[in-house]
N, C-alpha and C positions, 0 to 999 in steps of 0.2 A: 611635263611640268618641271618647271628647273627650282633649283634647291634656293631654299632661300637666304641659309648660311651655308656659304660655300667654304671649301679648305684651301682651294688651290684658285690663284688669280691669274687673269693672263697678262701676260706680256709680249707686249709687242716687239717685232725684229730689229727695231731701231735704238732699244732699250739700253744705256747707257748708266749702272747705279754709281759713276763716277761724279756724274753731274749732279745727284741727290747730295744736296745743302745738309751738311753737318751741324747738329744741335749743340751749339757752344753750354755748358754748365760748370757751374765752379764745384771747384777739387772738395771745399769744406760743404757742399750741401747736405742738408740734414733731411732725413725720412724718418717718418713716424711708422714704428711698427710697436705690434703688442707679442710681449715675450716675459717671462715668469722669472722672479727673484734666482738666480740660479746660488745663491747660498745665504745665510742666517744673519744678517746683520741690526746694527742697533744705529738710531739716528742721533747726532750727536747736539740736535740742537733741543728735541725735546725729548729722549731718550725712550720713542716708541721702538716696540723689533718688531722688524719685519722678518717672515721666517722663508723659507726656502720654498719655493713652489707659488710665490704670492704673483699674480698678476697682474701686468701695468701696462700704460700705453707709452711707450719710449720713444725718445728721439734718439736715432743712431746716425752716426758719420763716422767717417774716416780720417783714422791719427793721422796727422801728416809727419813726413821726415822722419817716423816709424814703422822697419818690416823686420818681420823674422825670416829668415832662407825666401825670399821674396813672397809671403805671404802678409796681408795687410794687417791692420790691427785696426781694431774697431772700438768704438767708446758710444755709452750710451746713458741718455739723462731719463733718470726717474723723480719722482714727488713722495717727500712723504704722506704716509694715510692720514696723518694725523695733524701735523703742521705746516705740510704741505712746502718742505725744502726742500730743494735740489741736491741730490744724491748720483753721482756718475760713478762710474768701474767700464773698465775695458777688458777686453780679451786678453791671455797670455799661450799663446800658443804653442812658449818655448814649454812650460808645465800642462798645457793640456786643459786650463783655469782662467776664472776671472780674476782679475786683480782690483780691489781696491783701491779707488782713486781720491774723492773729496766728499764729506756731507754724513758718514758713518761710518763705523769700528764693524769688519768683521768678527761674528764669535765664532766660537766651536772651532778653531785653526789650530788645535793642540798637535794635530797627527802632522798635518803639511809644515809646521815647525822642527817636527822632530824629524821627519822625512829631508827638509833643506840644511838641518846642521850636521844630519849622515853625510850628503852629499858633499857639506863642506871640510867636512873632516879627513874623507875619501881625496877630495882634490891635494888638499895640503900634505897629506901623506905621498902621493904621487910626485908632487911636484919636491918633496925633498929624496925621496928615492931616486930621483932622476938624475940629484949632481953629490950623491954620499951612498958608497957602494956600502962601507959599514951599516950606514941605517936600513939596509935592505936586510941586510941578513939579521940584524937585531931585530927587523921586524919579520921576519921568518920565524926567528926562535920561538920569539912569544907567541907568533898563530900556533907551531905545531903543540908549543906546552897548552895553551889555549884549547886546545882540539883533544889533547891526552886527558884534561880534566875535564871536558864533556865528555868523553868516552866512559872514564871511570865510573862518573855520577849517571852516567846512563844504566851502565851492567850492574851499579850497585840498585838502582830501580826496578832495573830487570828480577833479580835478585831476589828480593823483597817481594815485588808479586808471586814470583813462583812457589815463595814460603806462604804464602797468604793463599795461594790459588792451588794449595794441595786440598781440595775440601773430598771427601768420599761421596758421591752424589748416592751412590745406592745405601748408603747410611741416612741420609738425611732423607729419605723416600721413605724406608722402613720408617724413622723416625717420627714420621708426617703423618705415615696412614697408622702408627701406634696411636698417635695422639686424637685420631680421626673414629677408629674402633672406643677407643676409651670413651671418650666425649657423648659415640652413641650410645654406650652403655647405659654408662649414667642416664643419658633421655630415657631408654626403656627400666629402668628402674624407680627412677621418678613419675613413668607413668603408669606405670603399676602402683605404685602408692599411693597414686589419685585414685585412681581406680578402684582399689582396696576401699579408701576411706568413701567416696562417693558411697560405693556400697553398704557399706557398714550404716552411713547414715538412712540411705532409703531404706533397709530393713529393720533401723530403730524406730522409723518414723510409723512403719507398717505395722510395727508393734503397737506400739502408741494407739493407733486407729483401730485396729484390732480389741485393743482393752477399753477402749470407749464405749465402743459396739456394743461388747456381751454388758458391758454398764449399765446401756440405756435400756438395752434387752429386759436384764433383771428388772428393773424399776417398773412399779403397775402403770399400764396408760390408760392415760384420762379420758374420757370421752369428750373429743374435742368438737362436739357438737353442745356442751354444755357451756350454759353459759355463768359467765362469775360475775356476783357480784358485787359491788365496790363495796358493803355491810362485811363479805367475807372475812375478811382478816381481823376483824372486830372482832371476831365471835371464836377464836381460835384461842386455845389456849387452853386448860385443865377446869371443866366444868366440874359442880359440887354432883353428887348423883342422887344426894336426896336436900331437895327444894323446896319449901313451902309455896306452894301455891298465895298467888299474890290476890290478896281479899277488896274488892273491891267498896268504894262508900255505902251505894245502895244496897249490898247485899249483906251490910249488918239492920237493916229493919227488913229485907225483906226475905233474907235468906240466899240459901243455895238453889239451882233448881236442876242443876244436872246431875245431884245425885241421886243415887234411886233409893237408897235406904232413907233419908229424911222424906221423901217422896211417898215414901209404903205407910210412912207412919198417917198422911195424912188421909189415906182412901179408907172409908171404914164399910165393911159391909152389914149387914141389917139382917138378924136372924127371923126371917116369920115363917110362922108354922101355913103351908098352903096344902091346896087339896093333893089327892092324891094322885090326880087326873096330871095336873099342873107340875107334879115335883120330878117328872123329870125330863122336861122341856128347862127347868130351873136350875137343874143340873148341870147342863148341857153347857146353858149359856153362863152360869158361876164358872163354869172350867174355861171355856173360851176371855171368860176378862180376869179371871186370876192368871192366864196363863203368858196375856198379854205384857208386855215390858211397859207399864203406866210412866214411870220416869223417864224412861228415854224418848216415849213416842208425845207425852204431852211436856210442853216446855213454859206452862205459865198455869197460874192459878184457875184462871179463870175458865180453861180446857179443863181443867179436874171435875171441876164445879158442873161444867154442864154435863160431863160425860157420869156423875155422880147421879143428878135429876132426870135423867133421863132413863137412868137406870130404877130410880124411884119410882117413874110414872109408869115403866114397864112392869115392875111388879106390883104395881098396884090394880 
């Protein structure tokens, strides 16, 4: 299978590239190529900068009726970004640069001015050394005096560090780990006094809980299954220890009935002479109800009353 982009073409034996018609083109044709601001400039008609590296699509040709050592010189149009002027510079291949031509001001050219008025001052020197043998040697003298006063201000530089560059390095080592030993010191010393005081506190505190303790200890405990209530604190306070008993309405017409002595006054018993058969079954039963508690076991008149009749109709 044969290649379908070939590299090598053939030619036939008759082949003549004399007879190949020559492409007539004119010397000013201009080619559009894209190439980058090669330094900082500023536009002069609406004073945008354009800075070094910027990117454009150029039209370039060739200077006519300008070469350096037969090399050509080249000029090339750009657009401003912003107002879109025609801006051209060309090549300078005697400096290695481009040179400014119409449309902005290069900036930043402090160094390449100071660089081109060395150069001019080097030529002018030359070119009168070359017909005044005096200015040669006048300009000798001053190089060498020139040269003796940088040497001087050199070794007094020199000089001067050496005095400055005496330092003791194993002094300032000691001096370093002095200040490194001390520094921990102090940290272990301030941490022992935290330490001291932390302690100090937790054993005041232990104290503290400690006297609470045997406090609550002393104190009697309540029986916490009692219950209080809310009347309590009413009734606190320094009671008298002897009270009269509080007399109720009815019982000024009807009396007392819990006590036993006004009680005794009212049982009366009944002296009769019985047989002899009988007196002492009479006996018997006089001791069983004198011995009885009549006040406390009857609590109303009317209990007296019957236990009275009843005791009548037995002895009768």
């Amino acid at each position: 299978m044969s290649e379908r982009k070939v590299l090598n073409k053939y030619y036939p034996p008759d082949f003549d590239p004399v007879k190949i018609p020559k492409l007539k083109l004119p010397k000013d044709r201009q080619y559009v190529v894209r190439l980058m601001a090669p330094f900082n400039m500023r536009c002069k008609t609406c004073g945008e900068y354009i800075y070094k590296g910027r990117k454009f699509n150029a039209r370039k040709e060739t200077v006519q009726n300008e070469v350096y050592l037969g090399l050509p010189i080249f000029r090339f149009y750009i657009k401003c970004t912003r107002c879109l002027a025609e801006i051209t510079f060309k090549t300078d291949p005697k400096n290695t640069d481009y040179a400014m031509e119409h449309g902005a001001t290069r900036n930043f050219q402090a160094e390449k001015l100071l660089e081109e008025e060395e150069k001019r001052l080097q030529k002018e020197r030359e070119e009168e050394e070359l017909n005044n043998p005096m200015k040669v040697l006048e300009n000798r003298t001053k190089d060498s005096k020139l040269e003796m006063e940088v040497l001087e201000n050199l070794q007094e530089l020199k000089e001067l560090n050496q005095c400055q560059a005496n330092v003791d390095f194993e002094a300032m080592l000691r001096q370093h780990k002095e200040l490194e030993e001390e520094q921990r010191r102090k940290e272990q010393e301030e941490d022992e006094q935290e330490m001291k005081a932390m302690l100090e506190q937790a054993q005041n505190r232990r104290l503290l809980v400690d006297s609470e303790s045997d406090e609550e200890q002393a104190k009697p405990r309540l029986n916490p299954t009692a219950q209080v209530k809310p009347t309590d604190n009413l009734q606190e306070g320094p009671q008298p220890q002897s009270k009269k008993p509080r007399t109720e309405s009815w019982e000024y017409s009807v009396g007392k009935l819990n006590i036993k002595a006004q009680l005794a006054r009212l049982v009366t018993h009944r002296k009769q002479k019985l047989d002899p058969a009988l007196e002492n079954g009479m006996e018997t039963r006089g001791t069983m109800t004198s011995s009885l508690p009549a006040a406390a076991a009857m609590s109303s008149l009317g209990l007296l009353g019957a236990y009275s009749d009843s005791e009548d109709s037995a002895t009768d």
